[in-house]
CHARMM-style PDB file with segment names, atoms N, HN, CA, C and O in Angstrom:
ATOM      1  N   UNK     1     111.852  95.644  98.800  1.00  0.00      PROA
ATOM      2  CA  UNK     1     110.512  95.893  98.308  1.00  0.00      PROA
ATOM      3  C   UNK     1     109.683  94.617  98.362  1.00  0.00      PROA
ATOM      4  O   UNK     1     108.471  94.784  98.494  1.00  0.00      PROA
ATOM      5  N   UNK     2     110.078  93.542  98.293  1.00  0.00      PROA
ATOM      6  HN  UNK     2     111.063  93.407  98.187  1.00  0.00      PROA
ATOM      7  CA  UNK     2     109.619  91.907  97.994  1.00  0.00      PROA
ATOM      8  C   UNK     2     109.055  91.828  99.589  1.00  0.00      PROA
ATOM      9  O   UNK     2     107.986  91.218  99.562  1.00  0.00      PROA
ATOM     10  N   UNK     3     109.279  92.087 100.470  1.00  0.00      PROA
ATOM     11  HN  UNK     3     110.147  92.583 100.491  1.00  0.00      PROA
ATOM     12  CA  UNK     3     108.965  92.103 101.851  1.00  0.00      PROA
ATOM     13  C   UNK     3     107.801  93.064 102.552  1.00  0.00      PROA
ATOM     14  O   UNK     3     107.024  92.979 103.503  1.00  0.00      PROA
ATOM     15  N   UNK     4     108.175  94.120 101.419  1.00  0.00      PROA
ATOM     16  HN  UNK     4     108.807  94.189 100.647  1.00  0.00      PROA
ATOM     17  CA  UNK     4     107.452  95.494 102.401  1.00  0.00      PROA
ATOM     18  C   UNK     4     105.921  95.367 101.380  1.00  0.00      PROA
ATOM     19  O   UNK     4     104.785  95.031 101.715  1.00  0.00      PROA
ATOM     20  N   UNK     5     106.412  95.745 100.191  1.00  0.00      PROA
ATOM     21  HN  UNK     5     107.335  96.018  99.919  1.00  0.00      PROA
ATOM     22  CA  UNK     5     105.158  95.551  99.321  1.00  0.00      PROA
ATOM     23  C   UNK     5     104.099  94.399  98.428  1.00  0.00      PROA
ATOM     24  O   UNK     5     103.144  94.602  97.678  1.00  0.00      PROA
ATOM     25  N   UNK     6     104.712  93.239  98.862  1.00  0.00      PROA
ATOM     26  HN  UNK     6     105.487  93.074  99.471  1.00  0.00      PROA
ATOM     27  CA  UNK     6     103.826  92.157  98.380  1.00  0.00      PROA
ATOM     28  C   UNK     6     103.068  91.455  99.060  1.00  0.00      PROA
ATOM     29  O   UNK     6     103.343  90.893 100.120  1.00  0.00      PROA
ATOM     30  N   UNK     7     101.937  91.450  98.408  1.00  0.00      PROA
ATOM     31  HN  UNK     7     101.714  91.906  97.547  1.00  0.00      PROA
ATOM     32  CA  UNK     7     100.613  90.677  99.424  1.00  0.00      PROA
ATOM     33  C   UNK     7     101.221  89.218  99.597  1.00  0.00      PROA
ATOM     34  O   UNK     7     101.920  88.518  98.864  1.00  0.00      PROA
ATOM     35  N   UNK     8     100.620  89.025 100.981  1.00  0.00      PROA
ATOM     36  HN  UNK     8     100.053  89.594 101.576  1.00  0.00      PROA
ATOM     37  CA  UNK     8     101.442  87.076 101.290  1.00  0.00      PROA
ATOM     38  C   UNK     8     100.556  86.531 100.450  1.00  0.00      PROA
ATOM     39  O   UNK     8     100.233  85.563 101.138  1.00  0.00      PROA
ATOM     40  N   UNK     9      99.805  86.419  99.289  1.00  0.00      PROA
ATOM     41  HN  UNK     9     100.067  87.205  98.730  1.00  0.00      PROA
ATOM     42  CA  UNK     9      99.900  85.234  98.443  1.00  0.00      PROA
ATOM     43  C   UNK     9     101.054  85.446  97.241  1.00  0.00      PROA
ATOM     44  O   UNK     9     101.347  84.539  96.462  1.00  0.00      PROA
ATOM     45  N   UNK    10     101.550  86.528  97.215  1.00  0.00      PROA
ATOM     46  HN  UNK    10     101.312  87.264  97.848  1.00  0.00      PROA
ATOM     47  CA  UNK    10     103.537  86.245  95.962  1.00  0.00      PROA
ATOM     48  C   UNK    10     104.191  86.384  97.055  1.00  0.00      PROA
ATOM     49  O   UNK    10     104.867  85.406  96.733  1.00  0.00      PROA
ATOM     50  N   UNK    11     104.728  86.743  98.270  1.00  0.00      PROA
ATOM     51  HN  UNK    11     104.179  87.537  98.531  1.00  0.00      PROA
ATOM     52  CA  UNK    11     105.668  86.853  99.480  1.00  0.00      PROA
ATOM     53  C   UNK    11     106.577  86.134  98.831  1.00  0.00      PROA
ATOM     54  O   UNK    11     107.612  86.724  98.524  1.00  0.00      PROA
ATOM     55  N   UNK    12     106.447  84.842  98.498  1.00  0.00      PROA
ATOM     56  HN  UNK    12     105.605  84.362  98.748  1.00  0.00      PROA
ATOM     57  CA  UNK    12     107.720  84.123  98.488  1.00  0.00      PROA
ATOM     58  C   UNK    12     108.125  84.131  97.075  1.00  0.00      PROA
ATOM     59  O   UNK    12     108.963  83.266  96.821  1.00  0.00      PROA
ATOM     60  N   UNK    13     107.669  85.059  95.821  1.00  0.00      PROA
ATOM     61  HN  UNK    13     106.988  85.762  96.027  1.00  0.00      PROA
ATOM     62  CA  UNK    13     108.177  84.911  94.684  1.00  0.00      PROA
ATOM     63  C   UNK    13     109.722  85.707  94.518  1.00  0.00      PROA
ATOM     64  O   UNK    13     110.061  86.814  94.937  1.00  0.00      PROA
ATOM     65  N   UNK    14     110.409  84.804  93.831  1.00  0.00      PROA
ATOM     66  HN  UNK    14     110.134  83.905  93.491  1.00  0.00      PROA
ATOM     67  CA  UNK    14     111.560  85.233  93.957  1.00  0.00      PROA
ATOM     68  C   UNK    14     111.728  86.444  92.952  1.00  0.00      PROA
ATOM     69  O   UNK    14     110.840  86.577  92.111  1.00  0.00      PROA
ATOM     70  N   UNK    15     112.678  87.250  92.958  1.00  0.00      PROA
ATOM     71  HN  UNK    15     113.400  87.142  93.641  1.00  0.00      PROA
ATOM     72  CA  UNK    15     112.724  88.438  91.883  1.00  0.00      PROA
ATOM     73  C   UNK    15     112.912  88.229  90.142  1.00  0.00      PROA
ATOM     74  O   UNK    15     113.119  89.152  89.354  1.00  0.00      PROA
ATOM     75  N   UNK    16     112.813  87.130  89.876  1.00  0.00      PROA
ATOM     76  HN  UNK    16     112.645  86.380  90.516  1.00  0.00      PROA
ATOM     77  CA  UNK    16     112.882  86.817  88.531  1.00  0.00      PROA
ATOM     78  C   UNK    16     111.355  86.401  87.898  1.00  0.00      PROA
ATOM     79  O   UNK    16     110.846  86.639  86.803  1.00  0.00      PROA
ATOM     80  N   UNK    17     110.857  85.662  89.110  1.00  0.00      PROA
ATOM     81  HN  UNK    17     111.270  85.469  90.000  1.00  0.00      PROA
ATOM     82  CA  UNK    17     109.529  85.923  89.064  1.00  0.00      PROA
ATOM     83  C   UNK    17     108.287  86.620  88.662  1.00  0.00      PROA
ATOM     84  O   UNK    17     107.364  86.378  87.884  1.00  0.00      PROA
ATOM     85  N   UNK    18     108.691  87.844  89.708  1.00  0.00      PROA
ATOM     86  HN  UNK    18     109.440  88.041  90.340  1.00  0.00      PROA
ATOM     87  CA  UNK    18     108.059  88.883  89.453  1.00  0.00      PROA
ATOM     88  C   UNK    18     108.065  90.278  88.611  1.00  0.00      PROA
ATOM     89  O   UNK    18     107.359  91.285  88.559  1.00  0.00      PROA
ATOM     90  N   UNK    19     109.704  89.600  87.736  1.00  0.00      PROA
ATOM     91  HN  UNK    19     110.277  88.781  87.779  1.00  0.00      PROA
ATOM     92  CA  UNK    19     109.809  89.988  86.741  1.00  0.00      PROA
ATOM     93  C   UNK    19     108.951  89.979  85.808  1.00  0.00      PROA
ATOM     94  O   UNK    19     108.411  90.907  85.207  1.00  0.00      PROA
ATOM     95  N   UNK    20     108.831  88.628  85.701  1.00  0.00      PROA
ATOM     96  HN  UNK    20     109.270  87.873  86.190  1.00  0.00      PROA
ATOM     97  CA  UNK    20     108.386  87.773  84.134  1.00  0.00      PROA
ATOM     98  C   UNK    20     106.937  88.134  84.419  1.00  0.00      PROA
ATOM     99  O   UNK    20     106.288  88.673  83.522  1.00  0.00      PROA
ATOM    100  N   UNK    21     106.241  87.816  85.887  1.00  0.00      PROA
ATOM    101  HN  UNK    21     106.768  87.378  86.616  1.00  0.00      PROA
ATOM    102  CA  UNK    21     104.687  87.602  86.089  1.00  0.00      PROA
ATOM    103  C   UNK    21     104.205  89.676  85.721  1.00  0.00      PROA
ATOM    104  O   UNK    21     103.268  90.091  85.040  1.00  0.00      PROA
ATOM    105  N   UNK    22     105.100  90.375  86.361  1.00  0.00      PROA
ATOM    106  HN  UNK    22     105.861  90.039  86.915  1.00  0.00      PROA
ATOM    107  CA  UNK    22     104.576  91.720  86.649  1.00  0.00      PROA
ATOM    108  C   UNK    22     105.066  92.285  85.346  1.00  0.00      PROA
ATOM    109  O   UNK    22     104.185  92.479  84.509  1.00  0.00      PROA
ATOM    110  N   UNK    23     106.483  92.633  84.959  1.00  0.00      PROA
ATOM    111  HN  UNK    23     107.199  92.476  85.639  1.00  0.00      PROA
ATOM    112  CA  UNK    23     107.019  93.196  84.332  1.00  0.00      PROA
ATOM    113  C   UNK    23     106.397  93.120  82.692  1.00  0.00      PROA
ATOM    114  O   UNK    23     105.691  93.861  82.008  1.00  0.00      PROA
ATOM    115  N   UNK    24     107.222  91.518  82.444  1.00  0.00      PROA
ATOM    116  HN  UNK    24     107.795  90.916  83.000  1.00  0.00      PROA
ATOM    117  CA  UNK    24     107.612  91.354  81.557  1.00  0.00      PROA
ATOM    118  C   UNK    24     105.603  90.586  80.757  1.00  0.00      PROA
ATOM    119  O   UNK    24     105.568  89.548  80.097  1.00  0.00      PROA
ATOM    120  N   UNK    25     104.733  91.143  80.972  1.00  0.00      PROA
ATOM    121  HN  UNK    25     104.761  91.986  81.509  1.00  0.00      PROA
ATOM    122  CA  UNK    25     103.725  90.537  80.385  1.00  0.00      PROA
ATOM    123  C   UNK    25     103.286  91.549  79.229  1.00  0.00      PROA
ATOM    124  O   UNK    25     103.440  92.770  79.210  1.00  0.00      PROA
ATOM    125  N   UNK    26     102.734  90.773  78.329  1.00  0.00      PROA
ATOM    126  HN  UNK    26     102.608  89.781  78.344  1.00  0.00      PROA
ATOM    127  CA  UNK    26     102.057  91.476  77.252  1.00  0.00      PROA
ATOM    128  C   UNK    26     100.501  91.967  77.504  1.00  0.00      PROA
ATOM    129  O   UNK    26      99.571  91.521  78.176  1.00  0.00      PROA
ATOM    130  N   UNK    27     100.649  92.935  76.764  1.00  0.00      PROA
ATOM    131  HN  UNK    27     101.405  93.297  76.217  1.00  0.00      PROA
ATOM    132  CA  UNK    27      99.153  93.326  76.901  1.00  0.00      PROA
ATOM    133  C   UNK    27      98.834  94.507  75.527  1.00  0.00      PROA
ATOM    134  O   UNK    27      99.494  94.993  74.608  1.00  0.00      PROA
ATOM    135  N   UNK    28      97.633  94.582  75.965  1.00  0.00      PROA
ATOM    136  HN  UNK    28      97.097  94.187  76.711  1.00  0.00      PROA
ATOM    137  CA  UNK    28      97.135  95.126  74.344  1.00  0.00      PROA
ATOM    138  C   UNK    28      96.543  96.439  75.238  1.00  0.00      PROA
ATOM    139  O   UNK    28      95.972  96.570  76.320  1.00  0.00      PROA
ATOM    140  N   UNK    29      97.012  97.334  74.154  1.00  0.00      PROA
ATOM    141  HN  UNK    29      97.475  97.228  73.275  1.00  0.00      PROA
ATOM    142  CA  UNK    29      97.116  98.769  74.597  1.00  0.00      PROA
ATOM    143  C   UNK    29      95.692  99.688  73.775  1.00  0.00      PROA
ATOM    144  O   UNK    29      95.930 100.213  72.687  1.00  0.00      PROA
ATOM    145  N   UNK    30      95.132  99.736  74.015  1.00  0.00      PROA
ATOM    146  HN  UNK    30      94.939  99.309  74.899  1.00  0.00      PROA
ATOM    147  CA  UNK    30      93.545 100.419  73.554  1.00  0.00      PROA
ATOM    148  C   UNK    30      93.493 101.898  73.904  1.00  0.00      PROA
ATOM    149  O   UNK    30      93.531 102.323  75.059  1.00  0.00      PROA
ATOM    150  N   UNK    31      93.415 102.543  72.959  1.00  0.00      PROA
ATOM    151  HN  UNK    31      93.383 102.198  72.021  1.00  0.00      PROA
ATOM    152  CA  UNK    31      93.455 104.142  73.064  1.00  0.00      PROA
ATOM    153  C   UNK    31      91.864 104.447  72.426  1.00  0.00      PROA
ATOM    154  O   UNK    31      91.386 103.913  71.425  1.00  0.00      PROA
ATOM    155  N   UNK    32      90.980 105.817  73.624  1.00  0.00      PROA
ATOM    156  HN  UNK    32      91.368 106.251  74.437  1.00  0.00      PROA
ATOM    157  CA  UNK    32      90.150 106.226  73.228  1.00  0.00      PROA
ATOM    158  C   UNK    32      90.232 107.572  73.427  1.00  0.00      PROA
ATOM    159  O   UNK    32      90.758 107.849  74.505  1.00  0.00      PROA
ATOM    160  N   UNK    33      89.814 108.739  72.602  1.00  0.00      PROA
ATOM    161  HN  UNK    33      89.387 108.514  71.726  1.00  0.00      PROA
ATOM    162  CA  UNK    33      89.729 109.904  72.885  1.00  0.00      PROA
ATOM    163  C   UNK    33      90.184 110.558  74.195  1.00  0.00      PROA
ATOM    164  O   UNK    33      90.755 111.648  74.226  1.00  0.00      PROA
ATOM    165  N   UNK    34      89.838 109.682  75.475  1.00  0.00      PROA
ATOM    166  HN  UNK    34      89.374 108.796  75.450  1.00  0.00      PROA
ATOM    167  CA  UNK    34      90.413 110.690  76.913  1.00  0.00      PROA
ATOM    168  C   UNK    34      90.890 109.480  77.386  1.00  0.00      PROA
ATOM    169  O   UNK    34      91.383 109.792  78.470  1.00  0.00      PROA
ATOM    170  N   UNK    35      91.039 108.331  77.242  1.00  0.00      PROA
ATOM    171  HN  UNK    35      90.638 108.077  76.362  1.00  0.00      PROA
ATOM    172  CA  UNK    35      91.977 107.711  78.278  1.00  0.00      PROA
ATOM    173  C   UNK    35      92.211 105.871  77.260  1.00  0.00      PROA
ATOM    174  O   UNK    35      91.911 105.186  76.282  1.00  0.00      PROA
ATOM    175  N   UNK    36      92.781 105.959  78.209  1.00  0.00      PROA
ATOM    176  HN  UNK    36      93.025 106.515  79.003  1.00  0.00      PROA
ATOM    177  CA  UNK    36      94.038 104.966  77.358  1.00  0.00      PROA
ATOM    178  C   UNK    36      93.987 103.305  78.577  1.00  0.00      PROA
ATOM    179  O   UNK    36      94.298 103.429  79.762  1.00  0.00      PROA
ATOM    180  N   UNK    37      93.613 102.092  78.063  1.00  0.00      PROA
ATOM    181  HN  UNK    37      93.361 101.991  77.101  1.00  0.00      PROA
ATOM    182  CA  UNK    37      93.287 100.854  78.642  1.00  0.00      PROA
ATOM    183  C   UNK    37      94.270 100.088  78.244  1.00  0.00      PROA
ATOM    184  O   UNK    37      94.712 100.058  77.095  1.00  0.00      PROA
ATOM    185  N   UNK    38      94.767  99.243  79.449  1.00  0.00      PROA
ATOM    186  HN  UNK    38      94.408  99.267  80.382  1.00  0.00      PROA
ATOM    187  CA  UNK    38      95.566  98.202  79.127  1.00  0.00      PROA
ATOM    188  C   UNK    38      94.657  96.954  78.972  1.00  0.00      PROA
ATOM    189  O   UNK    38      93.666  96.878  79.700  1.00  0.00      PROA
ATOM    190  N   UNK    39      94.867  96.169  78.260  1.00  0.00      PROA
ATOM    191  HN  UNK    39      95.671  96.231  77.669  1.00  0.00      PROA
ATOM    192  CA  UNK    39      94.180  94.559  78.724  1.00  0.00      PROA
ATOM    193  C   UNK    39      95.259  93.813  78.729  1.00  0.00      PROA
ATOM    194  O   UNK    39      96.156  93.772  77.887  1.00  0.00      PROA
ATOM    195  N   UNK    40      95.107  93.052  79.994  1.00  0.00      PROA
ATOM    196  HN  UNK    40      94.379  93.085  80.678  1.00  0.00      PROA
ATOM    197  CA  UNK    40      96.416  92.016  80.096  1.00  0.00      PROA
ATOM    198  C   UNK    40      95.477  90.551  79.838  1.00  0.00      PROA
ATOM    199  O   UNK    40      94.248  90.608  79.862  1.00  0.00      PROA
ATOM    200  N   UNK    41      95.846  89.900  79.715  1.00  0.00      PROA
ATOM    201  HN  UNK    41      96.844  89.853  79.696  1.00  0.00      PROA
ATOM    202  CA  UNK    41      95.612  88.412  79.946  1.00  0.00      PROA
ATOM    203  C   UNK    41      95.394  88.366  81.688  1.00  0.00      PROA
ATOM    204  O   UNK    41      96.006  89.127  82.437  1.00  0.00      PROA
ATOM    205  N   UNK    42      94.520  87.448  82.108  1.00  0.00      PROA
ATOM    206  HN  UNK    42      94.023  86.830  81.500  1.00  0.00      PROA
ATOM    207  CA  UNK    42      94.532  87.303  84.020  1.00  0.00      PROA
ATOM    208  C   UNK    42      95.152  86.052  84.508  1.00  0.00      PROA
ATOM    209  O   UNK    42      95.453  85.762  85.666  1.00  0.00      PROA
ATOM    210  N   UNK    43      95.320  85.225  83.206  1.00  0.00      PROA
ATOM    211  HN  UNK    43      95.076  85.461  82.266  1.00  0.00      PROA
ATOM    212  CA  UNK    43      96.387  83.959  83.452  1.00  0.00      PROA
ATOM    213  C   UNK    43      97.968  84.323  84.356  1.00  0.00      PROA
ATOM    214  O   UNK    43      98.489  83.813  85.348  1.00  0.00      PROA
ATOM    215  N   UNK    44      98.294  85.257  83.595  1.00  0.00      PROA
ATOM    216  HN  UNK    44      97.871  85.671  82.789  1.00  0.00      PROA
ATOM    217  CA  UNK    44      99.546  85.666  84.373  1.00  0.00      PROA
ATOM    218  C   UNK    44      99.853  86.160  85.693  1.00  0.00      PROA
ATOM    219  O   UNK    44     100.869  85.827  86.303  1.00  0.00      PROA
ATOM    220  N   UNK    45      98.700  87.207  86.278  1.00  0.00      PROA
ATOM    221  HN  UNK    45      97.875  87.478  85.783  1.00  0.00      PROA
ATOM    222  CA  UNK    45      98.493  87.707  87.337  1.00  0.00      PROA
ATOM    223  C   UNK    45      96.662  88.162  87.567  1.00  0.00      PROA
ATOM    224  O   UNK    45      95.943  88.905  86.900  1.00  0.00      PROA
ATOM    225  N   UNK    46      96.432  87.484  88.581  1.00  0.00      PROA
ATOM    226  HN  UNK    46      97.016  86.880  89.123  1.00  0.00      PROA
ATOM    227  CA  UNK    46      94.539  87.937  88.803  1.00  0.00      PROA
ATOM    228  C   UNK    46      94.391  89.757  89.039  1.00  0.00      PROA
ATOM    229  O   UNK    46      95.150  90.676  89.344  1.00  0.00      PROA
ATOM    230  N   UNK    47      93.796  89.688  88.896  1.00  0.00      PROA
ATOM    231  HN  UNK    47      93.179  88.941  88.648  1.00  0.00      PROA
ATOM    232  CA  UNK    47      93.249  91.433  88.674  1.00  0.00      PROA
ATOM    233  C   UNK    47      93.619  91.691  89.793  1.00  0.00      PROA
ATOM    234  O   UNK    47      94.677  92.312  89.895  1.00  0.00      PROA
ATOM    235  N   UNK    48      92.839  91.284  91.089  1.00  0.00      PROA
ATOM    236  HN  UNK    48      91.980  90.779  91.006  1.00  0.00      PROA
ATOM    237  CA  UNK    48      92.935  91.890  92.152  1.00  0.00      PROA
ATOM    238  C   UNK    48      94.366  91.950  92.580  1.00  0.00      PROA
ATOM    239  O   UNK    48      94.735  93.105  92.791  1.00  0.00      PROA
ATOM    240  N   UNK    49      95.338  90.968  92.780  1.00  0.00      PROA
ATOM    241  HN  UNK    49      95.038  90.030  92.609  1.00  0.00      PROA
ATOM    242  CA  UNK    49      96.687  91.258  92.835  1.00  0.00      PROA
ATOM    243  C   UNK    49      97.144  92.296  92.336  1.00  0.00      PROA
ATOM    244  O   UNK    49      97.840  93.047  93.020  1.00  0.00      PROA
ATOM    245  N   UNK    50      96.904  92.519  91.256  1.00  0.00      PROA
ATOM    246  HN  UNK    50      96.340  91.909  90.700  1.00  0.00      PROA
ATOM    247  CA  UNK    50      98.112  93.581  90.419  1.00  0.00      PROA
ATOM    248  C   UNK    50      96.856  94.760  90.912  1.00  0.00      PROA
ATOM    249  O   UNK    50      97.157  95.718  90.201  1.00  0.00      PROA
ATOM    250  N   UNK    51      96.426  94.913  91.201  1.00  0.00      PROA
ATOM    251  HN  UNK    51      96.181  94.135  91.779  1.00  0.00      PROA
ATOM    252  CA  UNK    51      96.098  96.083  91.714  1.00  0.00      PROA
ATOM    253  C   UNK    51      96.400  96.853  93.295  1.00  0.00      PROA
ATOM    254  O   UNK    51      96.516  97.989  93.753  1.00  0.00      PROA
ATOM    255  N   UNK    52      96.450  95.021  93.895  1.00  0.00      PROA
ATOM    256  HN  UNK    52      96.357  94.098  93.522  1.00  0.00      PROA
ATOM    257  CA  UNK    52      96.944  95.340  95.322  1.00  0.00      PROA
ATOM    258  C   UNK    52      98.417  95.730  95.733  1.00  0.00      PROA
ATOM    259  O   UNK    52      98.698  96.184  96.842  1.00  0.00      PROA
ATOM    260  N   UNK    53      99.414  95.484  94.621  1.00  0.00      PROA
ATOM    261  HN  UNK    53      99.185  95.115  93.720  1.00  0.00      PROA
ATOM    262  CA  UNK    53     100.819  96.030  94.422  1.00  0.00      PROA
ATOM    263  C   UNK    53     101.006  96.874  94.202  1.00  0.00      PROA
ATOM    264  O   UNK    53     102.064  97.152  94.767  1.00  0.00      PROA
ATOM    265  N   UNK    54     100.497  98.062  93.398  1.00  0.00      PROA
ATOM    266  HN  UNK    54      99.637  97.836  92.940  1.00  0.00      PROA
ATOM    267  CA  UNK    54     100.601  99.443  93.917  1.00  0.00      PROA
ATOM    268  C   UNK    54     100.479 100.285  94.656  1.00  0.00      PROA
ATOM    269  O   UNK    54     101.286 101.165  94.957  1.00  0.00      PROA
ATOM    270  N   UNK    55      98.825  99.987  95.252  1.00  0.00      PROA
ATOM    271  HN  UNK    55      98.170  99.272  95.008  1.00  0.00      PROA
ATOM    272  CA  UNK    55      98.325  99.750  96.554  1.00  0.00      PROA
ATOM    273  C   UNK    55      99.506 100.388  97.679  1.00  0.00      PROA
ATOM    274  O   UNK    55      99.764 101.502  98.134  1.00  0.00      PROA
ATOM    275  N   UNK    56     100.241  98.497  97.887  1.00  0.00      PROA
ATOM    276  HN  UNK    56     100.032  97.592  97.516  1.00  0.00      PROA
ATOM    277  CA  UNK    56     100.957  98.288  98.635  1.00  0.00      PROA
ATOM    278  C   UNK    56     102.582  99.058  98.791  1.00  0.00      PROA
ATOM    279  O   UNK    56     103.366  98.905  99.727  1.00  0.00      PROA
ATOM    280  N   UNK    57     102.746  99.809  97.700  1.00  0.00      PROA
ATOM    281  HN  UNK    57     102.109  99.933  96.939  1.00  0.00      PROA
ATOM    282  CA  UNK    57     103.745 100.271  96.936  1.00  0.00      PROA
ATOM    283  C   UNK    57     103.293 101.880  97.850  1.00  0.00      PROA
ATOM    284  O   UNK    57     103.873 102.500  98.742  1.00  0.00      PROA
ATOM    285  N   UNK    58     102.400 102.042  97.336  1.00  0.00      PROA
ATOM    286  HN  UNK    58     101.928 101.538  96.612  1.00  0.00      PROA
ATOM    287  CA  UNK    58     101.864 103.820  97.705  1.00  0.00      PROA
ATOM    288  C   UNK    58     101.886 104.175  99.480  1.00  0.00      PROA
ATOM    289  O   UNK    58     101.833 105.216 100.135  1.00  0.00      PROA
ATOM    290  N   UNK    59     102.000 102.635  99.837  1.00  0.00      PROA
ATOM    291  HN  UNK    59     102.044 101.789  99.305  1.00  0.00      PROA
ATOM    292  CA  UNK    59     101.613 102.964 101.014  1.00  0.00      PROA
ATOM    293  C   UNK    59     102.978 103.091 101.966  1.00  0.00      PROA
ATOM    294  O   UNK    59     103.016 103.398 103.157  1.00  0.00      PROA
ATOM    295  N   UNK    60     103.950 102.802 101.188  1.00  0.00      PROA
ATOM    296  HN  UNK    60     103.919 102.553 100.221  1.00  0.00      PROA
ATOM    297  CA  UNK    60     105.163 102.926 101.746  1.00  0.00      PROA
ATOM    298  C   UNK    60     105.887 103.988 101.626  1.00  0.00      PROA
ATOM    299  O   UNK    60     107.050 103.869 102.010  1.00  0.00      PROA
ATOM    300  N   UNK    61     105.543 105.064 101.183  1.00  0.00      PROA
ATOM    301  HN  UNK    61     104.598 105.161 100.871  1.00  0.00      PROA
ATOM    302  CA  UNK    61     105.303 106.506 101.462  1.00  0.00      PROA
ATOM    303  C   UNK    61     104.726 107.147 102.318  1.00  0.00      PROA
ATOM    304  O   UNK    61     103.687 106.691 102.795  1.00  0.00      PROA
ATOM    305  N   UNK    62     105.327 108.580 102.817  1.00  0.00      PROA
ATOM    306  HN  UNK    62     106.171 108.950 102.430  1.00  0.00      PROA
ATOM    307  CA  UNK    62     104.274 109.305 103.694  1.00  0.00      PROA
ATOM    308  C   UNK    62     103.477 110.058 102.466  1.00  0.00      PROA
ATOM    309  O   UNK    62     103.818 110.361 101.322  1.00  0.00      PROA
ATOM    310  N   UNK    63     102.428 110.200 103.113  1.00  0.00      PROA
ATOM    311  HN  UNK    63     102.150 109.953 104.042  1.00  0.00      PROA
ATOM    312  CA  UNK    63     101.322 111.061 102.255  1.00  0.00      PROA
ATOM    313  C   UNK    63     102.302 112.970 102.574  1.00  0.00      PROA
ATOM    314  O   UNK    63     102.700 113.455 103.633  1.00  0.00      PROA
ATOM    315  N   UNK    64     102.371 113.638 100.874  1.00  0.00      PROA
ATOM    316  HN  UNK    64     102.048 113.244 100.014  1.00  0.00      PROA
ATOM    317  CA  UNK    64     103.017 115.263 101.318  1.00  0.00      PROA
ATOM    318  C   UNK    64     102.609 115.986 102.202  1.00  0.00      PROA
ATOM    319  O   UNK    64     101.480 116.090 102.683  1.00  0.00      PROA
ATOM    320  N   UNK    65     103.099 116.255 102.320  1.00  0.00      PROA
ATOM    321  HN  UNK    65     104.016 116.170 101.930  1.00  0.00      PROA
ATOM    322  CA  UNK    65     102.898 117.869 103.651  1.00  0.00      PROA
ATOM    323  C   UNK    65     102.409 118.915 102.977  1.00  0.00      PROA
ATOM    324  O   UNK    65     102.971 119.596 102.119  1.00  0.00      PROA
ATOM    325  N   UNK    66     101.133 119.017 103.496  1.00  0.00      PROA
ATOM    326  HN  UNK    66     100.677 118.464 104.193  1.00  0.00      PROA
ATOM    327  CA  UNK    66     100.416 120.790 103.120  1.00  0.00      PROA
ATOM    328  C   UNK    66     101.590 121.507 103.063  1.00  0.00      PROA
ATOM    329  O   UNK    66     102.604 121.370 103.747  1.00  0.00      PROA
ATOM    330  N   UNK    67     101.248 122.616 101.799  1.00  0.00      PROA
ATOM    331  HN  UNK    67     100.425 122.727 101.243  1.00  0.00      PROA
ATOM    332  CA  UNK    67     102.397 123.264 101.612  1.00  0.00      PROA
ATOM    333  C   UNK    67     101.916 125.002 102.367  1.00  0.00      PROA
ATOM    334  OT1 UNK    67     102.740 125.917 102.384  1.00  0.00      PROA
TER     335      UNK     67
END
């Protein structure tokens, strides 16, 4: 996954890494009537990254087959 799905600016983070940077961060959990917000800190990871890892994640799938 470290190969297929990470943008080349973490490429070379090792898996303990991207433990601590992705996984393991705190964040404050904000609930409103229809939907529910994380806030992370951006020290740990910039916005646009952690958004481009799922991204990159989704895309390593085929899209389903009309049923």
């Amino acid at each position: 996954m470290r190969t297929l799905a990470l943008p080349e600016a973490v490429a070379k983070w090792s898996l303990t890494s991207l433990r601590e940077k992705l996984v393991k961060i705190g964040a404050k959990i904000v609930t409103h009537a229809r939907y529910v917000t994380f806030q992370m800190a951006e020290v740990a990871v910039p916005r646009g990254l952690f958004e481009e890892i799922p991204r990159l994640i989704a895309q390593l799938r085929p899209p389903p087959s009309p049923a």
